[in-house]
N, C-alpha and C positions, 0 to 999 in steps of 0.2 A: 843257804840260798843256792839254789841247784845254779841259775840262769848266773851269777857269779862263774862261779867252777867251769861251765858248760864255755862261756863265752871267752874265760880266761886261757880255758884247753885251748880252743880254737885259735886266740891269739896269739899264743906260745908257738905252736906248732905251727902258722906260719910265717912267723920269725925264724924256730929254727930248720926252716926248708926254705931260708932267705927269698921267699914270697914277695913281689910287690905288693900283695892283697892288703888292702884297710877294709878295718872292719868299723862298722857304727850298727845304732839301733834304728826300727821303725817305731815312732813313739805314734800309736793310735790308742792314746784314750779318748781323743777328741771326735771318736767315731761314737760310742756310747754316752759323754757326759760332757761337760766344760769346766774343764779343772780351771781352778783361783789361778792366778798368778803366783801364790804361795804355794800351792801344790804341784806347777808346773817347777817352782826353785827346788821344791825337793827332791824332785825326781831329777833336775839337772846336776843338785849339791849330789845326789847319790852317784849317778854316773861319770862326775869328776871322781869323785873317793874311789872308787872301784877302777873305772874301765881309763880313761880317758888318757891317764897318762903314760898309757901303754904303748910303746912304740909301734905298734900295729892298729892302733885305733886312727880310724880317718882325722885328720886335719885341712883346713882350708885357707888358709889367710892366719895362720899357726894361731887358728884356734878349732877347738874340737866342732865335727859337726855331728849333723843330729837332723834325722826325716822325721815329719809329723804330719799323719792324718788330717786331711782337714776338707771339711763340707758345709763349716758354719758360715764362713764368709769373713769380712776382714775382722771383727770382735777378735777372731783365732791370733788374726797374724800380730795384734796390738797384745792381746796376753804373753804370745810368745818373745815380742820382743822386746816388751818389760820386767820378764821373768828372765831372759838371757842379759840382759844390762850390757848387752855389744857383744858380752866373750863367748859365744857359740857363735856358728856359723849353721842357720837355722833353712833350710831345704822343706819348704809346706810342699803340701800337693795344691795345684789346680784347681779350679772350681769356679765357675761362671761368675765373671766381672773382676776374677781374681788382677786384672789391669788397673782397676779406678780405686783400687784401696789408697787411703790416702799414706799409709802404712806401708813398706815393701821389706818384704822378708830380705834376705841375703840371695837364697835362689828360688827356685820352684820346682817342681816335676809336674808329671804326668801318671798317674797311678799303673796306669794299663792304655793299652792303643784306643785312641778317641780321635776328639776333632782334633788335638791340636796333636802335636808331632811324638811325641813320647819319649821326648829327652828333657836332660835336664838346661834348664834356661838360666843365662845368670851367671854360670858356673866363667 
């Protein structure tokens, strides 16, 4: 698994250039399909195994976080926060009405410069 190695390099290396840099993932499956709440735990089970425990992987409230595409509306943010059972710190993007979900992720962004400000909210 290249993206293993590739991401593991990266973390190493700024560790040892005592870096404040944290690193996480942008998880956009949710731009092409609507993974299960099962598919969304394996992908979260995979990147505890691998990346998470790495002292250069991002933390928030010491638990690992995690960006996730999202343009379906709240359905997203109730998978993800089922599939996370509290222990991520889960960061969705934006997306009109993303206010009235009855659901609220941990934070939100902004993909790129729009209406709203292009930072992260929540944080």
């Amino acid at each position: 698994h290249l993206d293993r190695a590739r991401l593991t390099m990266l973390m190493d290396q700024s560790v040892a250039m005592n870096s404040p840099l944290k690193w996480t993932i942008y998880h956009e499956e949710e731009r092409n399909s609507n993974p299960t709440v099962q598919e969304i735990q394996n992908d979260l089970s995979y990147l505890k195994k691998w990346f998470t425990w790495h002292e250069a992987w991002a933390h928030k409230d010491r638990k690992p976080m995690i960006f996730v595409y999202n343009e379906a509306g709240c359905d997203v943010v109730k998978r993800w926060t089922e599939a996370s059972s509290g222990e991520w710190y889960i960061v969705l993007k934006l997306f009109p009405g993303f206010e009235n979900c009855p659901i609220q992720p941990n934070s939100w962004h902004q993909y790129g410069v729009g209406e709203k400000d292009g930072t992260i909210h929540n944080v």
